[in-house]
Phi, psi and omega in degrees: 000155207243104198258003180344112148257106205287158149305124181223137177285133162297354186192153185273112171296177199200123169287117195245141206276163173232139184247159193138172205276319182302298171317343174258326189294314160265023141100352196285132146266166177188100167237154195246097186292111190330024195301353185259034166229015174296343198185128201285330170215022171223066199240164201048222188291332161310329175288300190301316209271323171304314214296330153314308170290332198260028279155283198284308182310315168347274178299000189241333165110354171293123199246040165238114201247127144223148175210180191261147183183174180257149180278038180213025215288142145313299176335261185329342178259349215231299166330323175292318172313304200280311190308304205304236096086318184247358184098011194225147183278159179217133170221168196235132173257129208234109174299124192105097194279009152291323148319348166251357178292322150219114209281334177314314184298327168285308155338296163353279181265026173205086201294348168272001183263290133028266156338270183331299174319285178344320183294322192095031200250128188283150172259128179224098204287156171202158190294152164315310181296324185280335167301325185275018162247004162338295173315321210286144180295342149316272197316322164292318188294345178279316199296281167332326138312289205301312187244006160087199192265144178189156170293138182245132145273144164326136170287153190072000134103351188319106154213199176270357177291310182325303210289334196293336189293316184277349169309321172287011165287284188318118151239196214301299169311352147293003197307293190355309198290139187264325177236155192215137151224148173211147152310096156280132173267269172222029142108344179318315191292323202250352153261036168269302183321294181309321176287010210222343163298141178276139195337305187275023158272130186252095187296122172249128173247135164242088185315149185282321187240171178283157218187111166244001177257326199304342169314296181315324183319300179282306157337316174332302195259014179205159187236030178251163168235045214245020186240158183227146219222120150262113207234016167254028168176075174284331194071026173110316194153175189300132175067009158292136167200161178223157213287000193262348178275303166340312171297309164334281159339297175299318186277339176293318172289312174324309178282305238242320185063045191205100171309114168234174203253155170248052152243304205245285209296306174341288189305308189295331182279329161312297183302327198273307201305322170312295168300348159297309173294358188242004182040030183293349192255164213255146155306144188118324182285140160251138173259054179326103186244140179264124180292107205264358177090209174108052196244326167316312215312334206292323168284005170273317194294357190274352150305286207311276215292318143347248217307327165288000178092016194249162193300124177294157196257134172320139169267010176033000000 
């Protein structure tokens, strides 16, 4: 008997058009598909890119997940969530081992590590230096001492299970769309995409951070040439911002009634709206941008921009 307990949505996604004078004035349609309202902590492309995996741990009899993250990482908040939620234990290996010196303290002051504990998910911090070895089989093979046998995901949840998940972003009644944009991260979301467009459609990504590999990255998981890296507004590097990006945001929920994240939808939705002003899209186009979630993120960088004296991000 198959006792498989699936990830199941709380909500259906949806599109919601965005309206204003720039948009009738160049002629643009442009909408943003809710993927971040499927799941209340386990939304957007984090729900697509687990639901496979947590599919294969299953089936393979693990009744353990671990992955990787940064301390404010989605990933690392949506996993513990999805472990909570099935029933499967989770730990999370957490870059900066100063961050385990007095973990009350960080838990204090850190509402996505915080969340996760909450979940029940173990923390296992190891220094920055020792993170950019993760991938390496030394290094899994210590993990797998320390903590018995367990599935291991990816940072950032990115494999071909991952990839199998975000494919299922797209249906039918998009063909409509001339353009797919999305945030890139670590590449999963937008080679789902690519792979699920339809010929005259062009998948645009805007990586969050500075970056020379994800093309390769991306390549891994898709056989199209129907994509573009659009790579001018990253904001300095990964989880960077500035008041102009903060402001942007606050004005997209104000008018718009559309929550974004300042690490990934923030930066991509800056870019399409920029490049519309820049007439890089044709009159005529319609666009379809994916809301990839990520919403936890916001109280934490709302620490962050406190303490630099900056404007705080609406939290919706």
């Amino acid at each position: 008997m198959n006792t498989r307990n699936k990830l199941i949505p709380q909500q259906q996604p949806y599109n919601q058009q965005l309206k204003d004078c720039l948009l009738r004035k160049k002629k643009i349609t442009l909408v943003v598909r809710r993927e971040d309202v499927i799941h209340k902590h386990v939304s957007g492309n984090k729900f697509r890119k687990l639901y496979y995996n947590i599919i294969a741990a299953q089936d393979k009899g693990y009744d353990t997940l671990l992955t990787f993250g940064g301390a404010f990482s989605n990933h690392i908040a949506a996993t513990a969530a999805a472990g909570k939620e099935l029933g499967i234990k989770t730990i999370g290996v957490i870059r900066g081992d100063e961050l385990g010196d007095n973990l009350k303290q960080t838990l204090a002051q850190n509402p996505t590590l915080k969340f996760a504990v909450s979940q029940g998910m173990r923390l296992h911090f190891v220094s920055r230096q020792a993170y950019r070895h993760k991938n390496e089989p030394d290094f899994v093979a210590n993990l797998f001492q320390i903590f018995g046998q367990f599935y291991l995901v990816p940072e950032g949840g990115t494999n071909e299970l991952a990839v199998k998940g975000t494919e299922e972003i797209l249906t039918p009644g998009d063909k409509e769309f001339d353009y797919i944009c999305c945030a890139v991260g670590t590449g999963g979301t937008i080679a789902g995409l690519i792979n699920t467009a339809k010929p005259h459609q062009k998948v645009l990504g805007f990586p969050a951070l500075k970056e020379n590999f994800l093309h390769k990255e991306i390549a891994k998981y898709t056989w199209s040439n129907n994509w573009e890296l659009i790579r001018d507004y990253h904001f300095g590097g990964f989880a960077k911002i500035d008041k102009k990006l903060i402001d942007f945001i606050n004005m997209t929920y104000t008018l718009h009634n559309l929550p974004l994240d300042p690490v990934y939808t923030g930066k991509m939705l800056y870019g399409i709206i920029d490049l519309i002003k820049r007439d890089y899209f044709p009159a005529g186009s319609k666009i379809l941008a994916i809301h990839t979630g990520g919403l936890q993120g916001k109280a934490g960088m709302n620490l962050r921009l406190a303490k630099k004296g900056l404007p705080l991000l609406i939290e919706g």
